[in-house]
Backbone and ligand atoms as CSV (ligand in chain L), in Angstrom:
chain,resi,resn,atom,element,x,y,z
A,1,UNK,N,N,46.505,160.058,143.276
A,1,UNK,CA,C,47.926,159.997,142.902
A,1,UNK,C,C,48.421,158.598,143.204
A,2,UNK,N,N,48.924,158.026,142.393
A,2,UNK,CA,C,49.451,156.485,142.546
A,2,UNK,C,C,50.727,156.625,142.884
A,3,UNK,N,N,51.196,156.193,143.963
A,3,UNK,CA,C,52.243,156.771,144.871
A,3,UNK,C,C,52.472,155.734,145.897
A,4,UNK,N,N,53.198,155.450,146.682
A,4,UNK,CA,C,53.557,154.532,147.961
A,4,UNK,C,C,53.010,155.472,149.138
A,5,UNK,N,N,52.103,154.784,150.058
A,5,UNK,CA,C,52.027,155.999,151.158
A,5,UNK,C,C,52.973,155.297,152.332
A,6,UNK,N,N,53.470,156.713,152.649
A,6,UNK,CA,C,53.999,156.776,153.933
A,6,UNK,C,C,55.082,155.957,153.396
A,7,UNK,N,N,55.761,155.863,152.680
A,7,UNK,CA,C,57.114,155.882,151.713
A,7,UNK,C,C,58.127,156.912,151.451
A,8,UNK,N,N,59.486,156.230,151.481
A,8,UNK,CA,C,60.512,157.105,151.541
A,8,UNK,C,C,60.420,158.059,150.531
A,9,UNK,N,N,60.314,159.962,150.734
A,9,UNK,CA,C,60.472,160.546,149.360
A,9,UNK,C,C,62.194,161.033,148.976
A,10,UNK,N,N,61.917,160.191,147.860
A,10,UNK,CA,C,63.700,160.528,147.187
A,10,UNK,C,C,63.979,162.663,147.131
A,11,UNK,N,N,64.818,162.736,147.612
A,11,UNK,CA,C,64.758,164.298,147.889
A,11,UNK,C,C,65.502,165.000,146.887
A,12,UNK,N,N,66.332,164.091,145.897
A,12,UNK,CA,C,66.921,164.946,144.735
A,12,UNK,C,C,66.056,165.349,143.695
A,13,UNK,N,N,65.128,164.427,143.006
A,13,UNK,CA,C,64.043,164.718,142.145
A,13,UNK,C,C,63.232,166.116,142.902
A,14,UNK,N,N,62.906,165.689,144.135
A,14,UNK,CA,C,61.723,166.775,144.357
A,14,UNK,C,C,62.840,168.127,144.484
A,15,UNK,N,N,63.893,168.309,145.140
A,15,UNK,CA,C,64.627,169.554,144.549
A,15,UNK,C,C,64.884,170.378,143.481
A,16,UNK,N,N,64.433,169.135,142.338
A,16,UNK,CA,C,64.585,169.955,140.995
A,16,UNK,C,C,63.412,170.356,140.453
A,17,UNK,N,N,62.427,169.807,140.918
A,17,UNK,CA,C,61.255,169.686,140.708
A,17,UNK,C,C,60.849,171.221,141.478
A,18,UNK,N,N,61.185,171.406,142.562
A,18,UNK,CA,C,61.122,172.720,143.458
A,18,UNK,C,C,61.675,173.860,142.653
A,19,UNK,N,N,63.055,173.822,142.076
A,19,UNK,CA,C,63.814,174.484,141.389
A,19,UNK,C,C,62.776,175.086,140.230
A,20,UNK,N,N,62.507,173.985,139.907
A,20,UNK,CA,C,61.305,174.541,138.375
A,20,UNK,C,C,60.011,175.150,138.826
A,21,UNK,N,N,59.904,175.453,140.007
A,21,UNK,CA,C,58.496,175.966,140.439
A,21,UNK,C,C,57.912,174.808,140.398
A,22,UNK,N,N,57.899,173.677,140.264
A,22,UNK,CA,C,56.645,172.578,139.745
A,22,UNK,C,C,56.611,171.924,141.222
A,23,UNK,N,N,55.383,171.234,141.105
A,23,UNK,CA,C,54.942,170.642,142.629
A,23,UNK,C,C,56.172,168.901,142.791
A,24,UNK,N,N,56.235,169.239,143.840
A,24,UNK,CA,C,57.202,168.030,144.368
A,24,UNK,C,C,56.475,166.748,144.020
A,25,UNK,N,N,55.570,166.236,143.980
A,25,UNK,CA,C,54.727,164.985,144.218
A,25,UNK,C,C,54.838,164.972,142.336
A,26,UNK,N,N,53.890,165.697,141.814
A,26,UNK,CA,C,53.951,165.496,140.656
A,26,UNK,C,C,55.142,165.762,139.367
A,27,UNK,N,N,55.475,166.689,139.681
A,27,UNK,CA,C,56.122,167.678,139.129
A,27,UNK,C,C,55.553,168.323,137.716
A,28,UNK,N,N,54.533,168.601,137.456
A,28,UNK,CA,C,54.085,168.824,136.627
A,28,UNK,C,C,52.977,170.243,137.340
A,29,UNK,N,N,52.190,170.490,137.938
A,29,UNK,CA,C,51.314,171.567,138.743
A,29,UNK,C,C,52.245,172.659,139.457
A,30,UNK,N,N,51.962,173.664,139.203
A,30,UNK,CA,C,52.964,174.919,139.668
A,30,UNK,C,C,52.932,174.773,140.982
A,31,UNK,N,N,53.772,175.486,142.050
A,31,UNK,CA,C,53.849,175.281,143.197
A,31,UNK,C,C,52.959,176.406,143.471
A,32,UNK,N,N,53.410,177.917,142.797
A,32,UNK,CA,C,53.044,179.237,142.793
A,32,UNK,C,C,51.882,179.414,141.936
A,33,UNK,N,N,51.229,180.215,143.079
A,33,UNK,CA,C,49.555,180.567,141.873
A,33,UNK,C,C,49.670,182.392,141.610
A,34,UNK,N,N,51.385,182.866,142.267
A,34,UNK,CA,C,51.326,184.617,142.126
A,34,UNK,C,C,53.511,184.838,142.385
A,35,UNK,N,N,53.851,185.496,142.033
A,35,UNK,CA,C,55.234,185.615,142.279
A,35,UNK,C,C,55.868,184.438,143.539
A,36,UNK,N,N,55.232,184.569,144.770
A,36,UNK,CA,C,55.621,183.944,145.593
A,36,UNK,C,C,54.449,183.390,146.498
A,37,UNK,N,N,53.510,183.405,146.216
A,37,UNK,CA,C,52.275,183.230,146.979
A,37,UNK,C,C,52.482,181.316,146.406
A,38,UNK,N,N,52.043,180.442,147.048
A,38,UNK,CA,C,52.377,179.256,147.748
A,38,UNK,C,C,50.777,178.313,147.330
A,39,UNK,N,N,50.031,178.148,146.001
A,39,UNK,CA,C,49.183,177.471,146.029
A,39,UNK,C,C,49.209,176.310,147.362
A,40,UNK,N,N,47.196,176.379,147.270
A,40,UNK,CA,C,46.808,175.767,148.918
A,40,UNK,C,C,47.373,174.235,148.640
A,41,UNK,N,N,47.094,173.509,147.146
A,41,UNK,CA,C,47.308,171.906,146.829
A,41,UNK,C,C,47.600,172.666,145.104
A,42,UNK,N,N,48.253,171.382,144.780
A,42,UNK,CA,C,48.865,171.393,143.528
A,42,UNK,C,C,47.406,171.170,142.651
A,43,UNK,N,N,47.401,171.594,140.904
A,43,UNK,CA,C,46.628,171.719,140.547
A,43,UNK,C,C,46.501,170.743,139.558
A,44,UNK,N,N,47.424,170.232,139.737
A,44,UNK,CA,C,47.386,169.001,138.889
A,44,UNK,C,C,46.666,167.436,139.617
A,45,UNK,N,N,47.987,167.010,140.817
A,45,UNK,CA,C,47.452,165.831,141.566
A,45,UNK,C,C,46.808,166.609,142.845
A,46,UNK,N,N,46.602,167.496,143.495
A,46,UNK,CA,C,46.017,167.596,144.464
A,46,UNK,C,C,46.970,167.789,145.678
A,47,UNK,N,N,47.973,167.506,145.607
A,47,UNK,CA,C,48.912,167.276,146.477
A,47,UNK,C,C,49.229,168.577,147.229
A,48,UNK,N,N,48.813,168.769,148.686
A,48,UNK,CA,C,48.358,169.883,149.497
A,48,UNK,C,C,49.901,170.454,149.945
A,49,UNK,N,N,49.807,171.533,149.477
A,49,UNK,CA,C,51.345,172.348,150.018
A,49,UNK,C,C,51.222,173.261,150.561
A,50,UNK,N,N,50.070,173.874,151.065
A,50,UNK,CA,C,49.782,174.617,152.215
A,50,UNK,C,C,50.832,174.396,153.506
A,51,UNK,N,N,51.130,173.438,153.542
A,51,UNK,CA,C,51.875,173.048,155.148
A,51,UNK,C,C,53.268,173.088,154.997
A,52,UNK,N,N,53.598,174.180,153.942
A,52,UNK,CA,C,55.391,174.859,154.087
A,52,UNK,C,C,55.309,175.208,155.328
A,53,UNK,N,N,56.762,175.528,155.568
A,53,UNK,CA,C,57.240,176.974,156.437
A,53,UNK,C,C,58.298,177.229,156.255
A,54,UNK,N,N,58.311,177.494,154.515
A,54,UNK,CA,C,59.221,178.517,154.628
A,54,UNK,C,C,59.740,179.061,155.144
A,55,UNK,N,N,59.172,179.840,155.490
A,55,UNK,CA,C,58.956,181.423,156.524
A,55,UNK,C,C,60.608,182.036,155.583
A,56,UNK,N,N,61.534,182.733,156.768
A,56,UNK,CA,C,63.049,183.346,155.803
A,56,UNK,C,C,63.572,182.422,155.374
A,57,UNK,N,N,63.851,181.474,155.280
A,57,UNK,CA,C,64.845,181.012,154.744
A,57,UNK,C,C,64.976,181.251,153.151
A,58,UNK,N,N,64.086,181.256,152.295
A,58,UNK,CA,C,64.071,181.491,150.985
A,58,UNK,C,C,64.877,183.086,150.736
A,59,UNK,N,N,64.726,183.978,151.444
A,59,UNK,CA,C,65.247,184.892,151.337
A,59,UNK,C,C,67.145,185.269,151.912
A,60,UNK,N,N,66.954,184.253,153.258
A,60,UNK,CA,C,68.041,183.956,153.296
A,60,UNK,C,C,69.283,183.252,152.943
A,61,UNK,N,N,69.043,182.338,152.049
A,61,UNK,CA,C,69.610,181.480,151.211
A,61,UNK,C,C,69.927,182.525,149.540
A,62,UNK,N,N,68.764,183.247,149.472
A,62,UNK,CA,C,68.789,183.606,148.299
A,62,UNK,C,C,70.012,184.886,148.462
A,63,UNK,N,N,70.029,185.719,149.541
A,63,UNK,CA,C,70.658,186.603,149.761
A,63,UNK,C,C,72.354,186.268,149.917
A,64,UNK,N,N,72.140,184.856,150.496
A,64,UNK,CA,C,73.390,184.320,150.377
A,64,UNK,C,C,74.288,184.094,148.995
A,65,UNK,N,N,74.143,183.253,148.042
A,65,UNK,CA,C,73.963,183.433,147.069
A,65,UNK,C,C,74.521,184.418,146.075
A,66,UNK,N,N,73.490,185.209,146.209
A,66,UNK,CA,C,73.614,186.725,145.907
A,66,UNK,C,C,74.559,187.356,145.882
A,67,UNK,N,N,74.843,187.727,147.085
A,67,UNK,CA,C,75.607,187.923,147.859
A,67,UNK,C,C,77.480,187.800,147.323
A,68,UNK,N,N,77.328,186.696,146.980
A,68,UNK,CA,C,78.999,185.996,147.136
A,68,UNK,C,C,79.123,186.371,145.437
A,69,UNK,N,N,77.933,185.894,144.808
A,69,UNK,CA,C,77.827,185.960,143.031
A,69,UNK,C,C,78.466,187.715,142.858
A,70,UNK,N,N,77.852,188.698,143.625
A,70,UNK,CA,C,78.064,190.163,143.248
A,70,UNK,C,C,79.368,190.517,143.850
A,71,UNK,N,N,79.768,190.102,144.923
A,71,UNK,CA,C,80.806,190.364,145.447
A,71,UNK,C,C,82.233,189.656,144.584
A,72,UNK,N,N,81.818,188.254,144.403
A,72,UNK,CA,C,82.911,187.665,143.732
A,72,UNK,C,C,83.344,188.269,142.404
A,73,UNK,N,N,81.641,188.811,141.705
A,73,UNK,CA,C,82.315,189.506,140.382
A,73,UNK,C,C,82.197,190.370,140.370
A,74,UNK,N,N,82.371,191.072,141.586
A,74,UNK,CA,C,83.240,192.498,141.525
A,74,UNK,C,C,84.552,192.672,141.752
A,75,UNK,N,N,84.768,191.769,142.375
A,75,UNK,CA,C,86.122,191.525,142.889
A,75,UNK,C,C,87.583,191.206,141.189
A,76,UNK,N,N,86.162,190.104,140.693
A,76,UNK,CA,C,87.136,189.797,139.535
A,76,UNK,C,C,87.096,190.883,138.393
A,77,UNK,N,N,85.636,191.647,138.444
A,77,UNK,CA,C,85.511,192.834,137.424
A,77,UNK,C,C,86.877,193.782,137.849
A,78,UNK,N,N,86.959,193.807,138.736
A,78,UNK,CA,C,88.172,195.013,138.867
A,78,UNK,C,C,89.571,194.500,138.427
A,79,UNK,N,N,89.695,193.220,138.850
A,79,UNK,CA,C,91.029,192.212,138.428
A,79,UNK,C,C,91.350,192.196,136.982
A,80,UNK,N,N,90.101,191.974,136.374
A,80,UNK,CA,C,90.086,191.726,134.419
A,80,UNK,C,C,90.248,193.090,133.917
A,81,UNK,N,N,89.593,194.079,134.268
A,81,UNK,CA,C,88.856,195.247,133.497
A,81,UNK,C,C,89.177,196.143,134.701
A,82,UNK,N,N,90.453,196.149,134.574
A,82,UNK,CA,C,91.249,197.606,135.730
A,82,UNK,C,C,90.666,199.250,135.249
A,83,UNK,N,N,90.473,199.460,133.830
A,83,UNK,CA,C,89.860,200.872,133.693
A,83,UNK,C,C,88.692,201.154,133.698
A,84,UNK,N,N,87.935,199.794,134.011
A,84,UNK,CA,C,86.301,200.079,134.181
A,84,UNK,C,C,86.112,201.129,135.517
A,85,UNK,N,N,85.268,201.763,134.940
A,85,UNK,CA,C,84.968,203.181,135.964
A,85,UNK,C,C,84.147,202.642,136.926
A,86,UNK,N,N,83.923,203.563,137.847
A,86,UNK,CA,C,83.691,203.227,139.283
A,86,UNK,C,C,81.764,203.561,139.518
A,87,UNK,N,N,82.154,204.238,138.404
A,87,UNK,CA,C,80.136,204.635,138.102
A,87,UNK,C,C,79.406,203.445,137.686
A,88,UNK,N,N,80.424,203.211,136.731
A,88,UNK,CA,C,80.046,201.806,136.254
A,88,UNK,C,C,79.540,200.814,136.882
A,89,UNK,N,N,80.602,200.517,138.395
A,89,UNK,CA,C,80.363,199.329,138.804
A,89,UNK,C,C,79.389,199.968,139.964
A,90,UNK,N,N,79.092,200.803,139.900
A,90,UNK,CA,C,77.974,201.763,141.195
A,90,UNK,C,C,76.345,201.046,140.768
A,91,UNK,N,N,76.565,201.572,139.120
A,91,UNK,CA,C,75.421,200.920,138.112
A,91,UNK,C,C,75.038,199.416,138.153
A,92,UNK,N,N,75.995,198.782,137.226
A,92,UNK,CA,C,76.122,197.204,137.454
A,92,UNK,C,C,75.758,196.728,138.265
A,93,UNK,N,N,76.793,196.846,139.590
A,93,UNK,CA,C,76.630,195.468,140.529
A,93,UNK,C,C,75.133,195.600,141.370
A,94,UNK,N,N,74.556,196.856,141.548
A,94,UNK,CA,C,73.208,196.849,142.200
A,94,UNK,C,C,72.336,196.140,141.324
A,95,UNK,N,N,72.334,196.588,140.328
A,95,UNK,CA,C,71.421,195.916,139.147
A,95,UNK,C,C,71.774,194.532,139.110
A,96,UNK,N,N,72.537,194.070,138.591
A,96,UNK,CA,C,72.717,192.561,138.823
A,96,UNK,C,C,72.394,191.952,140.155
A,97,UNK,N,N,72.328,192.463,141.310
A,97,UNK,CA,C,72.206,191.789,142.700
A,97,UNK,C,C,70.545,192.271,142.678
A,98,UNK,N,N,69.721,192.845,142.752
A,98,UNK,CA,C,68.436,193.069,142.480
A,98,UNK,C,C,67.747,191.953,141.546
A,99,UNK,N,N,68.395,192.449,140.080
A,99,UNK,CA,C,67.783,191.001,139.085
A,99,UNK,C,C,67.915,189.636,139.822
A,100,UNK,N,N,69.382,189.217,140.069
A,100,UNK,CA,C,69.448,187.780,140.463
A,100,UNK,C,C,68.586,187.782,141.774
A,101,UNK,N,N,68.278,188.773,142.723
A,101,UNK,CA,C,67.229,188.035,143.728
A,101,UNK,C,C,66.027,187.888,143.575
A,102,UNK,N,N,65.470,188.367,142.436
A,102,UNK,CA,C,64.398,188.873,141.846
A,102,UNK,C,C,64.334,187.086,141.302
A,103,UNK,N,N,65.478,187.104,140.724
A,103,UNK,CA,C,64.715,185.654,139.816
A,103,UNK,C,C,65.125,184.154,140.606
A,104,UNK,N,N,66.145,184.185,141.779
A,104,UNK,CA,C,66.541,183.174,142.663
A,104,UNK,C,C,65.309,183.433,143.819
A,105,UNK,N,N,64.302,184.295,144.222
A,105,UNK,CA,C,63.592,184.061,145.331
A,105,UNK,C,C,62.717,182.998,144.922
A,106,UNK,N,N,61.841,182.750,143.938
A,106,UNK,CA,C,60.965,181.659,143.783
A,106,UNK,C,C,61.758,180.326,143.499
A,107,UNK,N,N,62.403,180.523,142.887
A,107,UNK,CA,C,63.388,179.301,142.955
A,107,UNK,C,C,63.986,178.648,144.097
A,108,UNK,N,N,64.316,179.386,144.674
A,108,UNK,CA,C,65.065,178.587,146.312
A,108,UNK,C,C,63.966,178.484,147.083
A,109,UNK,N,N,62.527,179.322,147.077
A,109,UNK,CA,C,61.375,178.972,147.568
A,109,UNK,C,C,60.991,177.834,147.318
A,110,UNK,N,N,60.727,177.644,145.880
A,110,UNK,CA,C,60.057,176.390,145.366
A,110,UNK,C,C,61.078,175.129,145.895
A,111,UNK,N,N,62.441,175.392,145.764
A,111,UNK,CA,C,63.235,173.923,146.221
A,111,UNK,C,C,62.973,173.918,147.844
A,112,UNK,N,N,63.020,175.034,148.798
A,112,UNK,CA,C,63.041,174.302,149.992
A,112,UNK,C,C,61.314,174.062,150.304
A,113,UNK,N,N,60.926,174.203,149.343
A,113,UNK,CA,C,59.494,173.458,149.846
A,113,UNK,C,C,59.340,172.363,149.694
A,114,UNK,N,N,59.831,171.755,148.451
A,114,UNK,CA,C,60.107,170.495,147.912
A,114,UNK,C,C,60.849,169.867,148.822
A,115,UNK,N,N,61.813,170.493,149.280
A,115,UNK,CA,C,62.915,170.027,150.540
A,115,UNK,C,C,61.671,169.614,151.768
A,116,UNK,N,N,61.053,170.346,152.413
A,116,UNK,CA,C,60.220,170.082,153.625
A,116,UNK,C,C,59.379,168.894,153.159
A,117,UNK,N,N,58.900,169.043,151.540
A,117,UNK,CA,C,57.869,167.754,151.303
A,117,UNK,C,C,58.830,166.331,151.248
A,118,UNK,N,N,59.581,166.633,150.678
A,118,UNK,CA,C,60.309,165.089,150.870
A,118,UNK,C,C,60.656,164.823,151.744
A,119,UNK,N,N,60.966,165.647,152.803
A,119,UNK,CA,C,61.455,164.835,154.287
A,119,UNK,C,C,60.258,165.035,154.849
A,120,UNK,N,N,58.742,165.015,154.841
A,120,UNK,CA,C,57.631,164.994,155.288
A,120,UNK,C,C,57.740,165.850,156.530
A,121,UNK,N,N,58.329,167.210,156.486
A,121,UNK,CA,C,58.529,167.726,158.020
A,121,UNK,C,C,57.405,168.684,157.472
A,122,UNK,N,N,57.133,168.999,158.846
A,122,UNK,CA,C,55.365,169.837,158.997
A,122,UNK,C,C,54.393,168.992,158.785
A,123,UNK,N,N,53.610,169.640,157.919
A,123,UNK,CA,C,52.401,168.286,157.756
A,123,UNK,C,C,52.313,167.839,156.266
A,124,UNK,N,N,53.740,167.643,155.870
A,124,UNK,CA,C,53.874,166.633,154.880
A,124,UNK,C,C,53.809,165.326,155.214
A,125,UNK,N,N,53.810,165.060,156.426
A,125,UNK,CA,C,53.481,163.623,156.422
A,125,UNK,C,C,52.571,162.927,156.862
A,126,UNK,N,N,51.180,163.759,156.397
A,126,UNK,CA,C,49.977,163.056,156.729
A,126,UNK,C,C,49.641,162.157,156.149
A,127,UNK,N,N,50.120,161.246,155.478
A,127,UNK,CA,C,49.989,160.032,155.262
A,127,UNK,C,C,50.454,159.242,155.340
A,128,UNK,N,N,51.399,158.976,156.544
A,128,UNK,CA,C,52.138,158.131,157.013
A,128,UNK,C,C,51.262,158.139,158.065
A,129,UNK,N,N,50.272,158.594,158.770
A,129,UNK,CA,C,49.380,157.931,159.979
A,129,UNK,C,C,48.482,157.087,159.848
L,1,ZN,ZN,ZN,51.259,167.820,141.820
């Protein structure tokens, strides 16, 4: 990979780059080789991402999120659409808060990994020794 070692990584690119599932270094090699499972190195440049740690935060961020998105538009569903029934929103808002975590967990995964690789915390920064 033709790259600066042990060089500052710009952390907005690799966020979006995270966002898209794609590997921080390249952005082109998936981060994910299964829903959320964490390829060992990217499959493109090689670039080793084994050394996340995640760990909750992807879930906690995502729940956050979530969270405020279902609540806020329930809040306004009842404000706009006063005769919408109550079954309705029994239906809806679970379903919508399920889907959106369903499709925000790899996503906020993939960015705060990208997040740990650009600030070289863990052992992203084995090449700065
Ligand atoms: Zn790569």
């Amino acid at each position: 990979m033709n790259r600066p070692v042990g060089g500052k990584r710009a952390v907005w690119p690799a966020l979006k780059r995270g966002l898209q599932m794609r590997c921080p270094a390249c952005g082109k090699g998936r981060i994910f080789h299964a829903y959320l499972k964490v390829s060992d190195a990217c499959p493109v440049c090689g670039e080793e991402l084994h050394h996340h740690r995640a760990d909750d935060m992807p879930p906690y961020v995502t729940m956050f999120i979530t969270g405020h998105f279902v609540v806020g538009g329930l809040i306004a569903a009842q404000e706009f659409w006063p005769g919408f029934p109550d079954w309705g929103h029994m239906i809806v808002w679970p379903a919508v808060a399920i889907l959106l975590s369903l499709w925000l967990l790899p996503l906020v995964k993939g960015a705060l990994i990208a997040y740990q690789w650009a600030l070289r915390m863990h052992g992203f920064d084995k090449d700065v020794k």
